[in-house]
N, C-alpha and C positions, 0 to 999 in steps of 0.2 A: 620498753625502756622509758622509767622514769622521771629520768633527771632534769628539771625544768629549764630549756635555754632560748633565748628571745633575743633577737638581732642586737647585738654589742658591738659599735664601734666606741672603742675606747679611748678617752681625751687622749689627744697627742701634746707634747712638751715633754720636758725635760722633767726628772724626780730626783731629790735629793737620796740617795742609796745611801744605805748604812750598814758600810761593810767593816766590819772588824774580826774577819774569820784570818785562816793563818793563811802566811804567803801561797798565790798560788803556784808560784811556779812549783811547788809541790807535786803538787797534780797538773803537768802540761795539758792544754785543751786537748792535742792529739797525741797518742803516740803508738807502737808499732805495741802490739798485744800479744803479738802470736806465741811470745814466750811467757806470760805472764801464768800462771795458775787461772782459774777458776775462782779462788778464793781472792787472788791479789786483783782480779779485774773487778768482782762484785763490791771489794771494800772498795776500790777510785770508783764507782756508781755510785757507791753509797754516801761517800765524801761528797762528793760534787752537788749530789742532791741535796746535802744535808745544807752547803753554801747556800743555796736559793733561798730556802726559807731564812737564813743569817743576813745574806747582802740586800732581799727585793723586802723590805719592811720600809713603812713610816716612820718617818722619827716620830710624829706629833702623837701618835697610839700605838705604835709597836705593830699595825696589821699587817699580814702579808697580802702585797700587791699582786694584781695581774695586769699584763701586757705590759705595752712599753713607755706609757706614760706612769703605769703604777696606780692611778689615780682612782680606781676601784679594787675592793677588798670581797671575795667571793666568803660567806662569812664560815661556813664549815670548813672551809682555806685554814682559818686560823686552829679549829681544833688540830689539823696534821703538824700547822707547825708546832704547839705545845710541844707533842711529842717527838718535834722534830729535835728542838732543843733538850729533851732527854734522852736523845740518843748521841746527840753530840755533846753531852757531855760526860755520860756512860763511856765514849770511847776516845775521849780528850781532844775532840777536836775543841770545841768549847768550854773553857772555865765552870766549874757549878757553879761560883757566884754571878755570871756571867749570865748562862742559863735562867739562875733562877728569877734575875733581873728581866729580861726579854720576858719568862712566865708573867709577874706580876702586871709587866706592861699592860699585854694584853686583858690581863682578866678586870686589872682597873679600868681598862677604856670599856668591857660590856657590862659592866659593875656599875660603871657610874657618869658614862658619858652617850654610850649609846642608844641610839633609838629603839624600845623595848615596848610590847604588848603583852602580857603577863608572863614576862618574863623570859620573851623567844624574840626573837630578832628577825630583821631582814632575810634574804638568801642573796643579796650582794646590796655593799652601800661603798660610801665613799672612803677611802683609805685614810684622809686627812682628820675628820670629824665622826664619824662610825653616827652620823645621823641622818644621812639621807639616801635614798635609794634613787639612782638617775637612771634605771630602765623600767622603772614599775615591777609589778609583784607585791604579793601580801609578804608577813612575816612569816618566817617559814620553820614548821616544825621537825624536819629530818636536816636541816643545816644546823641547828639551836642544839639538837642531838648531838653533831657529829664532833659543837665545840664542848657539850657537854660531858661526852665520852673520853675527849683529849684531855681536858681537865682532870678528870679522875683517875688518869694516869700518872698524870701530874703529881697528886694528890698524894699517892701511895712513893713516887720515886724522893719525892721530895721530904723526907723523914727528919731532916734533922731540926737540930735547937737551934739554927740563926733565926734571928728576926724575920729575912725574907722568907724562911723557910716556912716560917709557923707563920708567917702572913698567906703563903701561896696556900696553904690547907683551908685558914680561916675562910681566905675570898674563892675558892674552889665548893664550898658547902655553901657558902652564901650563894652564888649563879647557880649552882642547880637547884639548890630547894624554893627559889625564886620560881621556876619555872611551873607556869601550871599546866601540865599532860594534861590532868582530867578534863579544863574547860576548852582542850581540841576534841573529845570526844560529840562535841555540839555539831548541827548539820548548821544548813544555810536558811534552815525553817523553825531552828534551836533546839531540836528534838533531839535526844541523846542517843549515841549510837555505841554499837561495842567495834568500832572504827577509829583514828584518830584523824581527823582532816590535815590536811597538807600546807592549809595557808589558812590565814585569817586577812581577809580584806580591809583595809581600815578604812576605806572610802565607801565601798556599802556596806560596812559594820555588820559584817556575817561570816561564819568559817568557810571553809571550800566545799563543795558538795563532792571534790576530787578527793578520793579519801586513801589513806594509804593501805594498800593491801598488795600483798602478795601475791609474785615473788620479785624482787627486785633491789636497788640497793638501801631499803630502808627500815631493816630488821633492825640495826641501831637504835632507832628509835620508839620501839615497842618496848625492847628491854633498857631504855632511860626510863621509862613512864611508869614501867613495871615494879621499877625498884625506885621509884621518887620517894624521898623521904617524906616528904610535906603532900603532894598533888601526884599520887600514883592511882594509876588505874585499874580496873576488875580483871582479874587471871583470864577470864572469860574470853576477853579484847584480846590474847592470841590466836584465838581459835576466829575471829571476825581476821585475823591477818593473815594467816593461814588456809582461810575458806577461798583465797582470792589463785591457791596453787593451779598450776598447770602442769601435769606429767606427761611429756611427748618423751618422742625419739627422734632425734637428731643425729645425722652420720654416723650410725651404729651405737649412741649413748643415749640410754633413758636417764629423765633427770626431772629436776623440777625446771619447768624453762624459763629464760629470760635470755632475750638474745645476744646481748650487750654484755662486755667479760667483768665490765666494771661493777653489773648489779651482783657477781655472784662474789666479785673481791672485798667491796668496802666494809662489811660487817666484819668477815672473819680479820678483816684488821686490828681488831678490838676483842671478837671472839674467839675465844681456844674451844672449837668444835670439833674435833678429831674424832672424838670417842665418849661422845654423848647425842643420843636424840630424844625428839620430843615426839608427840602422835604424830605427826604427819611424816616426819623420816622412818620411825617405828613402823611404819604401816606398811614401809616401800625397800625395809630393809637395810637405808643405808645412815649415812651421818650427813650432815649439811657440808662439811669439808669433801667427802666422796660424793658429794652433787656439785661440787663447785668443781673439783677432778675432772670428774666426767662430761662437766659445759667447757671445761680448755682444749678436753680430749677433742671435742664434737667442732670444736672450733680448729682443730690442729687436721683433723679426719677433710676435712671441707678447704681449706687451705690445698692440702694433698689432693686431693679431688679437683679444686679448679674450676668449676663449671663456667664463670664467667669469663676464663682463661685471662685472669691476671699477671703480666708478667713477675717472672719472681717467689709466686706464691709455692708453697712447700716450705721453703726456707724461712719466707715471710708470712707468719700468719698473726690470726687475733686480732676482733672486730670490736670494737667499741669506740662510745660519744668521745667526740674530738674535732679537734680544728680540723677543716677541709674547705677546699678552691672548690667542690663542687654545689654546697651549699650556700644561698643568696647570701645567709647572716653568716658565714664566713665558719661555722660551727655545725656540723651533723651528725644523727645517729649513726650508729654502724651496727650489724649484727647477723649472726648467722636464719636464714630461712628455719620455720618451723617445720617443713614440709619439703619436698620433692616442686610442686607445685606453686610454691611462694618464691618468688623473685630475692626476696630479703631484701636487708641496705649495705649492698657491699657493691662500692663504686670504686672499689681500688685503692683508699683511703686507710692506713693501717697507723696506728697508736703506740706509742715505744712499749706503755704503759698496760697495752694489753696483756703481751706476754710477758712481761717484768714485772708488774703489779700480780701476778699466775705463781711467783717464782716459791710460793710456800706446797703449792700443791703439785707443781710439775718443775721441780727443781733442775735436772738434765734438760728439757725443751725449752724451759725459758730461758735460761743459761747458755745454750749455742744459738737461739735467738736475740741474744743483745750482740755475744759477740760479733754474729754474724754481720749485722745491720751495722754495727760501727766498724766495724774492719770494713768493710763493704760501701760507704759514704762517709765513712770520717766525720768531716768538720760541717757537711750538711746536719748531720742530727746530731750533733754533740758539741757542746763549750762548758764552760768554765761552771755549770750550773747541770751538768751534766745530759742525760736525753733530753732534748727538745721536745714536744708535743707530739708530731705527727709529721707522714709525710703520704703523698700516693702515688703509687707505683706504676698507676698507670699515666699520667702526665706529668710526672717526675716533677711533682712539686712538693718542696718540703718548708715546714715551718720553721717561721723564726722567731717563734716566743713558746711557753712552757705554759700548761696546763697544769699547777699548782695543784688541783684537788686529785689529779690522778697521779701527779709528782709524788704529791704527799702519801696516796697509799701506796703505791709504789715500792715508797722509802720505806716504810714501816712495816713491807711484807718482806723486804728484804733483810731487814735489822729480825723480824721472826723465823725467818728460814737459816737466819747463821745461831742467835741467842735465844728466841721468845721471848725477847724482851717485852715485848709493849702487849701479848697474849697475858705475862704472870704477872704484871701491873694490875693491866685493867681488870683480868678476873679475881685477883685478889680482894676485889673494891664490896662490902657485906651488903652494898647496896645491887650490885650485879647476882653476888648469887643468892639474895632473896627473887631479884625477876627470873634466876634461870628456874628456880623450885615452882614459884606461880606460873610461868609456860610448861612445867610440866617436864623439863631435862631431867632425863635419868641416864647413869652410867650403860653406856652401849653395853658391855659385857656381862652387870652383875644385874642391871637392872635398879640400881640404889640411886637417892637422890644425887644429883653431882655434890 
């Protein structure tokens, strides 16, 4: 598990919220389900979710905040919201001129106020100023991706002739061609690699020697660099990201591993992989979506198994990074064991967002999974902004703040399991499917380029 997180206590006070989404009494924080559909339970998740991203923003940049001062902005937070405001306006919870306002927001605050190194950004700064970073860390190349990606959803949904509109295209090609992929492929000795490093330190003015490789959540970011119009990298540098796979067996599913459910979800939030592979899926038979299948299956197989006799589990499963009481910085891994023999990190600690962020690929399991959990605790894991973070089952402690980056895919695996919407966006973009040709995707069936 890759995702970089380092003790955050987050300023406490009061934030100015800016909500202007519709009445809630719309969507009651709680209410009885058992009659609802399937479909009417997933639109109020969807709704609620869509609220976060509308009411927890800055006024001074439009970023979306975390915790409950607000006061810092996790910065690939903001690629989900982009797309969050296209999905709310797609289904009128939000105005498009409304929308497109909240877009421009943000992409004028990393355009032209934020703190930048050739063109990438922090991995969390301050939500009021977008210039300073209050827990350390370099700028970070798979966050800068993930606001890069939302952007070019943006890009495509937002067609029309308003001014704002044909401003969100202009300043959406201006941040990514700003960005330079190629000069992450530098090591910490300046030596080029067909790698892209992780971070660039600006206090020893060196990249990371921590290099992104596979498999984990940050295939995003190969196919940004891939297809960068300006500072794209060597076709070669998938196969450096790829070299990094691991193929086990886990609770009856061979797959490529990563034990955490968030590395196998974030990409295909972006990517419509169903029915195309590249050499490394080619080689094993399947598609990246039928590996990400088969890590919820291994993750649901293991749940049902039990071995550390959790109360609950069966019903409650799916392991992944997230707030938890049992970790010092208040935030830990989770994930299923490699092995028979590996303890793993499952301390009872279970994520709304595991199995609901899953819901494109295990539609039925994730789906009696949310019900379950909110018919079963109510108003511990759900308000006005919809699943809270996390909770654990074994000290029956649950969170009381939301997890924004796994909120946001979440939202956005949901909004692709009812429409596809943010899949026929973002691969529509001729800058994605020049990187899917240079990795090498061909039509799973015919074998043709995609």
């Amino acid at each position: 598990m890759l995702r970089r997180f380092f003790i955050i206590i987050l300023i406490g006070g009061s934030f100015p919220w800016n909500s202007v989404g519709q009445d809630k009494t719309t969507f009651p924080e709680i209410q009885d389900i058992s009659k609802m559909s399937d479909d009417e339970f997933i639109d109020r998740v969807e709704h609620d979710s869509v609220m976060y991203f509308i009411d927890r923003v800055s006024p001074a940049t439009g970023l979306v905040g975390k915790g409950e001062s607000m006061a810092v902005s996790l910065v690939g937070t903001n690629g989900f919201g982009l797309m969050a405001y296209v999905i709310a306006a797609e289904r009128g919870w939000l105005a498009r001129e409304e929308a497109a306002k909240r877009v421009l927001k943000i992409l004028d605050t990393f355009l032209n106020k934020a703190s930048q190194f050739r063109g990438t950004f922090w991995w969390i700064t301050d939500s009021d100023t977008a210039r300073t970073n209050p827990y350390g860390g370099g700028y970070d190349m798979v966050e800068t991706s993930y606001l890069c990606a939302g952007a070019l959803v943006c890009r495509q949904y937002f067609d029309g002739e308003s001014e704002a509109e044909k401003k969100i295209r202009e300043d959406v090609n201006a941040l990514y061609t700003r960005v330079e992929f190629d000069a992450y492929l530098l090591d910490a000795r300046g030596s080029r690699r067909n790698t892209l490093a992780w971070t660039y330190d600006p206090q020893k003015r060196q990249f990371s020697d921590f290099r992104i490789v596979g498999y984990n959540e940050a295939m995003i970011a190969y196919i940004m660099a891939l297809g960068s119009p300006a500072h794209s990298i060597p076709a070669n540098c998938w196969d450096g990201w790829t070299g990094g796979y691991q193929w086990k067996k886990v609770c009856g599913q061979e797959y490529f591993f990563c034990s955490a459910l968030f590395t196998h979800q974030y990409a295909q939030v972006w990517m419509d992989l169903r029915d195309v592979q590249d050499k490394a899926t080619r080689g094993k038979g399947i598609t990246y979506f039928e590996n990400s299948k088969r890590a919820i299956l291994s993750h649901i197989a293991y749940a049902k198994k039990n071995p550390k006799k959790m109360p609950g589990y069966g019903h409650i499963w799916g392991l992944t990074d997230c707030g938890c009481p049992l970790h010092p910085s208040g935030f830990g891994g989770h994930g299923v064991p490699p092995n028979d023999r590996d303890p793993g990190s499952d301390d009872g600690t279970i994520a709304f967002s595991a199995a609901g962020g899953s819901i494109v690929f295990t539609p039925k399991e994730s789906i009696e999974f949310l019900r379950h959990v909110y018919a079963l605790y109510g108003e511990n894991v759900y308000d006005e902004w919809g699943f809270r973070d996390s909770m654990n089952v074994k000290t029956g402690w649950f969170a009381t703040e939301h997890d924004p980056l796994n909120k946001g895919a979440m939202l956005c695996s949901i909004e692709n399991h009812r429409t596809g919407l943010i899949w026929k966006l973002f691969m529509r973009n001729p800058e994605v499917q020049s990187a899917m040709k240079k990795a090498g995707f061909k039509n799973a069936l015919a074998g043709t380029d995609r």
